[in-house]
TORKOL-4160 file (C-alpha; in steps of 0.2 Angstrom, whole numbers, padded with zeros to 4 digits, m for minus):
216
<pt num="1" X="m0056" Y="m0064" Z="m0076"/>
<pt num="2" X="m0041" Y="m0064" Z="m0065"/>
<pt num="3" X="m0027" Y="m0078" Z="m0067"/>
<pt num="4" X="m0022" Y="m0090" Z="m0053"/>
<pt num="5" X="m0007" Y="m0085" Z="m0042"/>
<pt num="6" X="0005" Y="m0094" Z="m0049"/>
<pt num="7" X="0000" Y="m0093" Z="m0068"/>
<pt num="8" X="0014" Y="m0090" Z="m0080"/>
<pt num="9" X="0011" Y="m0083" Z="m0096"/>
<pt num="10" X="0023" Y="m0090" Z="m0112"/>
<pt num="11" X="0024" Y="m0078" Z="m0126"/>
<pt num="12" X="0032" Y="m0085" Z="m0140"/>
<pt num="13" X="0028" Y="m0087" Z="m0159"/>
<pt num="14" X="0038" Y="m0101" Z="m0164"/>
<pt num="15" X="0024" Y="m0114" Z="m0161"/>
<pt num="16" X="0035" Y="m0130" Z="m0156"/>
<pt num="17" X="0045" Y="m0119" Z="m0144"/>
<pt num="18" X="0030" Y="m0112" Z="m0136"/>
<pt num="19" X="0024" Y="m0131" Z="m0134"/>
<pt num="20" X="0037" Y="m0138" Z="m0127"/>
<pt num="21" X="0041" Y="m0124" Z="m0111"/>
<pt num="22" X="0023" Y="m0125" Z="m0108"/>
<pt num="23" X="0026" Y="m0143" Z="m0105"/>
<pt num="24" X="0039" Y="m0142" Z="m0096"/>
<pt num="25" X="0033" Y="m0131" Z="m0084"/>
<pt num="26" X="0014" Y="m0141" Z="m0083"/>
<pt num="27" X="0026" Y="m0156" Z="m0079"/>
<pt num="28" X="0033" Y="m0146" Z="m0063"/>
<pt num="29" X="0014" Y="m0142" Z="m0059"/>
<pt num="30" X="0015" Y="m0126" Z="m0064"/>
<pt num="31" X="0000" Y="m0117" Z="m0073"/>
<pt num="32" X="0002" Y="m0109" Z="m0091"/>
<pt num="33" X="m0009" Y="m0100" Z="m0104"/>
<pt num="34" X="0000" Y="m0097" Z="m0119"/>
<pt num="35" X="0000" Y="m0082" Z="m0133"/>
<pt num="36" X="0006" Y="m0085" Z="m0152"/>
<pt num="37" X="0011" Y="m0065" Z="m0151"/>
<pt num="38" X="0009" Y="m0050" Z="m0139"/>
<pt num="39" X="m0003" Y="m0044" Z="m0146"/>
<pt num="40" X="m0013" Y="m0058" Z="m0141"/>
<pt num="41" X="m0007" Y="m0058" Z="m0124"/>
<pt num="42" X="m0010" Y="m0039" Z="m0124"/>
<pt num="43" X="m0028" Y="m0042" Z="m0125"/>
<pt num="44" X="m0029" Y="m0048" Z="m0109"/>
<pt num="45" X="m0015" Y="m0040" Z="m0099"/>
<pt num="46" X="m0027" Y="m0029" Z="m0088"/>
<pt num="47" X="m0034" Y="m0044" Z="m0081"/>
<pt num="48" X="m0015" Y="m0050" Z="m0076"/>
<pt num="49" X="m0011" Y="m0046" Z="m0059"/>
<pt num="50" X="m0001" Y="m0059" Z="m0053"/>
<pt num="51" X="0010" Y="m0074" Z="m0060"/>
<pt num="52" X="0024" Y="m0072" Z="m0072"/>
<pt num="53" X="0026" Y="m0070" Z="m0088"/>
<pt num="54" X="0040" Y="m0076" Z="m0100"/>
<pt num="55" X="0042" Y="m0069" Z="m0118"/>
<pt num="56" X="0054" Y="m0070" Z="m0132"/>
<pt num="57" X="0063" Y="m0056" Z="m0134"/>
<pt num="58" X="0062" Y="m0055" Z="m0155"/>
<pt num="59" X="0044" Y="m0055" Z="m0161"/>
<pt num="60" X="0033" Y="m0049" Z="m0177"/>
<pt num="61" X="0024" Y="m0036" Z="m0173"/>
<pt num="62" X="0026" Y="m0033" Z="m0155"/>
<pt num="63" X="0044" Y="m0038" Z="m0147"/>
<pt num="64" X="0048" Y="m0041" Z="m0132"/>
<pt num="65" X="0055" Y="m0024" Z="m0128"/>
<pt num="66" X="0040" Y="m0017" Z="m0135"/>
<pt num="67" X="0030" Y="m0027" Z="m0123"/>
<pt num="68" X="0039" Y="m0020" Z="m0107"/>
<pt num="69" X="0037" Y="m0002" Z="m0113"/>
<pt num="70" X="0017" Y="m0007" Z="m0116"/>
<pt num="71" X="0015" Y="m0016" Z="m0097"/>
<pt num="72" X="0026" Y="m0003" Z="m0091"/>
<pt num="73" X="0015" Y="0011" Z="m0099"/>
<pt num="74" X="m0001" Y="0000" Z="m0090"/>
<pt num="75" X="0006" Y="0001" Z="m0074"/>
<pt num="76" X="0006" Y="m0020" Z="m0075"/>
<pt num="77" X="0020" Y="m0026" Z="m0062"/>
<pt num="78" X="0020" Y="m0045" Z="m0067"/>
<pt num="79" X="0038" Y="m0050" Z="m0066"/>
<pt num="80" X="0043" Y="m0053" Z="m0085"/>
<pt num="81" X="0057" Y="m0067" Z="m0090"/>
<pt num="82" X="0063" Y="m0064" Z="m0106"/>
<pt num="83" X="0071" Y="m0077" Z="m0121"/>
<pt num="84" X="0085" Y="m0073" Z="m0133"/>
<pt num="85" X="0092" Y="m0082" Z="m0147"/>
<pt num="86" X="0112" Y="m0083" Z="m0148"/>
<pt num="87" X="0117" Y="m0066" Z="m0150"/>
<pt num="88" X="0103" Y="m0056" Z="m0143"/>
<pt num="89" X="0111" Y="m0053" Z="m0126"/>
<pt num="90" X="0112" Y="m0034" Z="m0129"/>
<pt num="91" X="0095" Y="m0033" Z="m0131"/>
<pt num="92" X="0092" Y="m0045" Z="m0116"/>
<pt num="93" X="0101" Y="m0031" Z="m0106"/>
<pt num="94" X="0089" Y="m0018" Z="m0114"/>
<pt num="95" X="0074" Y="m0030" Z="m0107"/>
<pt num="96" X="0083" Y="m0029" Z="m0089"/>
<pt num="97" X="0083" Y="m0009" Z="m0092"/>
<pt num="98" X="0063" Y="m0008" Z="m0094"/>
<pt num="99" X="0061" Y="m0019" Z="m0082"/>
<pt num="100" X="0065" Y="m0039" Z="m0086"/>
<pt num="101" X="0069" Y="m0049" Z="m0069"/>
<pt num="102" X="0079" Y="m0059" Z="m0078"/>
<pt num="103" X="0086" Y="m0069" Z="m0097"/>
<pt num="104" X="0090" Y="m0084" Z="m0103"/>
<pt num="105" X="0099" Y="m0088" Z="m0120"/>
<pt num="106" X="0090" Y="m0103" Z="m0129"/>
<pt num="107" X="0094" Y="m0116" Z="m0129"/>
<pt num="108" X="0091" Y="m0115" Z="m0111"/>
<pt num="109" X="0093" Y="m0128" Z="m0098"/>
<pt num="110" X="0078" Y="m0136" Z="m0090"/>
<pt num="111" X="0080" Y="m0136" Z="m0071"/>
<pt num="112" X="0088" Y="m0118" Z="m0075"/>
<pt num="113" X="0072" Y="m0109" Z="m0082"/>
<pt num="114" X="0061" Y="m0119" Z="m0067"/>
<pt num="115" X="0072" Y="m0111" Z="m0054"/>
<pt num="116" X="0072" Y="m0093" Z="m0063"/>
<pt num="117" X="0052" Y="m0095" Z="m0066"/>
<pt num="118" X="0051" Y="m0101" Z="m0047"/>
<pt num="119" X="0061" Y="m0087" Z="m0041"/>
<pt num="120" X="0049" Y="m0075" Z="m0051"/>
<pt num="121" X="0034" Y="m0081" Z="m0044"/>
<pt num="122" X="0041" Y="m0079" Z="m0026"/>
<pt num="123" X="0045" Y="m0061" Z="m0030"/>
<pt num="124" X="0028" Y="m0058" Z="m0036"/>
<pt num="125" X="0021" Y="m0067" Z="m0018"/>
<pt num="126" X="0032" Y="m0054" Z="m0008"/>
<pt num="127" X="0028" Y="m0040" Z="m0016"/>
<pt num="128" X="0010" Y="m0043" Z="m0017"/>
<pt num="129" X="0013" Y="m0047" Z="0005"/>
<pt num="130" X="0022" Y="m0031" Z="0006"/>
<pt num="131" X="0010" Y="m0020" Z="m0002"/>
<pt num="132" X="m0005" Y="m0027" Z="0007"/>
<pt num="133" X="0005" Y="m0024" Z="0023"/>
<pt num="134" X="0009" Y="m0006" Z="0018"/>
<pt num="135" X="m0010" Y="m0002" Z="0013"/>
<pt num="136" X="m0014" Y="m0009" Z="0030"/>
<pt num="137" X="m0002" Y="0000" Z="0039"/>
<pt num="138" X="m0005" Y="0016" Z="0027"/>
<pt num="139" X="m0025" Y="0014" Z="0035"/>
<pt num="140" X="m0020" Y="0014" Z="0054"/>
<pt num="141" X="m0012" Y="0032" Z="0049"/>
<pt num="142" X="m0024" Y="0040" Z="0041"/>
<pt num="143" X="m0036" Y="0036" Z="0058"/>
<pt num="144" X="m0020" Y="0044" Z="0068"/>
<pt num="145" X="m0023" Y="0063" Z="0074"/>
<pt num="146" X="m0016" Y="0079" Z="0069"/>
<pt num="147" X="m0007" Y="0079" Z="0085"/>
<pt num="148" X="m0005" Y="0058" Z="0087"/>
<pt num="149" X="0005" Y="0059" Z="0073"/>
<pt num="150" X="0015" Y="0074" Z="0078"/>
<pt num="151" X="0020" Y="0061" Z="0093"/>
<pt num="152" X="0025" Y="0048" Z="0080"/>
<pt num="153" X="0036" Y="0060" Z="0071"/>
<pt num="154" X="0044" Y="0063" Z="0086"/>
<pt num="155" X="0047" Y="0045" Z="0093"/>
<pt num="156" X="0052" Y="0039" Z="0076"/>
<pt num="157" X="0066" Y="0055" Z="0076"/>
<pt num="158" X="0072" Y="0045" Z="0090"/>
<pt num="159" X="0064" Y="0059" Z="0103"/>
<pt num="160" X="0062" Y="0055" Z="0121"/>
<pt num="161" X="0046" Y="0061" Z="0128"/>
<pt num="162" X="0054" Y="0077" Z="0135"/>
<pt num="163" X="0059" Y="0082" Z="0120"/>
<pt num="164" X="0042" Y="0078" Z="0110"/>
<pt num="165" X="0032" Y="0090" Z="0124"/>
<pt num="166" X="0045" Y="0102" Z="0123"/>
<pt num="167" X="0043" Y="0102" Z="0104"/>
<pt num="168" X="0025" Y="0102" Z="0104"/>
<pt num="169" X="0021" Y="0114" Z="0119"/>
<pt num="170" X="0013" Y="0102" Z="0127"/>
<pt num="171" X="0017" Y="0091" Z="0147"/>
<pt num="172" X="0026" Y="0076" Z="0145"/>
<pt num="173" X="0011" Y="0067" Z="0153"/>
<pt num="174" X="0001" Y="0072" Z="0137"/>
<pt num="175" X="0013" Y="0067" Z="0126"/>
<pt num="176" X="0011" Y="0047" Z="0137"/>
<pt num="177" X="m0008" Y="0048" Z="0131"/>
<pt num="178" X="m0005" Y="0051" Z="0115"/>
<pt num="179" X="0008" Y="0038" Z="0113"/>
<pt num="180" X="m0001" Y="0024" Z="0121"/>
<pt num="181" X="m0015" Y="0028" Z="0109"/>
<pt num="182" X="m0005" Y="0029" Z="0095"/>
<pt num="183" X="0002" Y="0012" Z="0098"/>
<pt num="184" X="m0014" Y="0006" Z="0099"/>
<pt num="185" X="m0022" Y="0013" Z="0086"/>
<pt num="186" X="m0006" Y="0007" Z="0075"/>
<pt num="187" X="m0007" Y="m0012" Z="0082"/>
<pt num="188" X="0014" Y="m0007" Z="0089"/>
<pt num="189" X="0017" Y="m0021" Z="0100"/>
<pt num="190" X="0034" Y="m0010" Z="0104"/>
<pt num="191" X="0043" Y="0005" Z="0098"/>
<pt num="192" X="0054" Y="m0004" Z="0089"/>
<pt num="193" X="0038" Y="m0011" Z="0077"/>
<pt num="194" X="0031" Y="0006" Z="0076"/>
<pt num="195" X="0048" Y="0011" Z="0069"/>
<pt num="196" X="0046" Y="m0002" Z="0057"/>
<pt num="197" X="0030" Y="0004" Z="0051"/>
<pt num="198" X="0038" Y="0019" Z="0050"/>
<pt num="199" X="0052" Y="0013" Z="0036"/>
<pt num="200" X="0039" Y="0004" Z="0028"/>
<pt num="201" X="0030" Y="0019" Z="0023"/>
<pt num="202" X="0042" Y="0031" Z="0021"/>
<pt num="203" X="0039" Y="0041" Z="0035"/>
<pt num="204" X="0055" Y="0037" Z="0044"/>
<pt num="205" X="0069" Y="0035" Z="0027"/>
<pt num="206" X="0081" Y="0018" Z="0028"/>
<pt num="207" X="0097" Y="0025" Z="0034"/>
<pt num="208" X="0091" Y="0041" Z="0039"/>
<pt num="209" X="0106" Y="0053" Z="0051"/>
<pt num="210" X="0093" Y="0054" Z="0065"/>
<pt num="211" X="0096" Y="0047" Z="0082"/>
<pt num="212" X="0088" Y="0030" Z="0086"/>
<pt num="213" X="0075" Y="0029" Z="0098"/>
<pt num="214" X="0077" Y="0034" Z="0117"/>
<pt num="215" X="0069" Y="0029" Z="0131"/>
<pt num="216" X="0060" Y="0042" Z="0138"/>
């Protein structure tokens, strides 16, 4: 069954270790589940969606590294905290390569790995926010037209509506219908929100050379 929200998973076979963060984070009302290996944890990872999880980085069996090539391989995108012994820092920077948000050397301080597991679970909120939004968006353009979204190409080029009929070989007052319907069929309260849209899909690119938009 899926996990709450905020649920952080503690990987860790040293048994008192494992203990006492999952007390620490119970204490700041945070909710845990914790795995002896990850393996264990492994077993259930398709049920993961959202939380975080911490592991440390040397394991039997499984390591941690092994466990980000494994989540990564299961297309899981739980942010992933990992713990190293003194020493292990290069294989903490080999975590961050395959994906670890962050690391923190034992023994670590308390406050420290609250505000790192905090941070991790507010990451995990945002992207969850900004993919919803982007399905929804995503939605409103596939009920565009062939030619409604020709307009959008053009206003988000930064295109008057000159250039857009002149472009598409249609009359400027054309071109006003299809753009008031496409405003309202994308929920655009201005042109600058459909531009938005537009960088959130990928339709317009983030720093793209084209103009900004015109008035027409």
């Amino acid at each position: 069954m899926p996990f709450d929200d905020s649920t952080v998973h503690v990987i860790d076979d040293d048994e008192a270790a494992r203990h006492s963060l999952a007390f620490l984070l119970r204490s700041a009302r945070i909710f845990v589940k914790t795995y002896d290996s990850a393996a264990a944890f492994l077993n259930i990872a398709s049920d993961v969606k959202t939380g975080c999880i911490i592991t440390d980085v040397r394991m039997p069996e499984i390591s941690g590294i092994d466990l980000l090539k494994r989540l990564k391989e299961l297309k899981i995108g739980v942010p992933v905290i990992i713990i190293t012994g003194h020493g292990d820092v290069p294989l903490a920077v080999e975590a961050m390569k395959f994906g670890a948000v962050d690391f923190l050397e034992k023994p670590f301080d308390d406050e420290v790995m609250l505000t790192v597991v905090r941070a991790a679970l507010n990451k995990q909120d945002g992207d969850s926010k900004r993919q919803a939004e982007r399905a929804e968006i995503e939605s409103r353009l596939a009920a565009l037209s062939n030619r409604e979204r020709d307009v959008l190409n053009g206003l988000v080029a930064g295109h008057a509506n000159k250039q857009i009929a002149y472009d598409l070989g249609i009359s400027p007052r054309t071109v006003e219908i299809y753009r008031a319907n496409l405003m309202t069929k994308m929920q655009a309260a201005s042109l600058s929100d459909l531009v938005r849209m537009a960088l959130i899909t990928g339709i317009l690119e983030s720093g793209s050379d084209a103009g900004g938009p015109q008035a027409p």
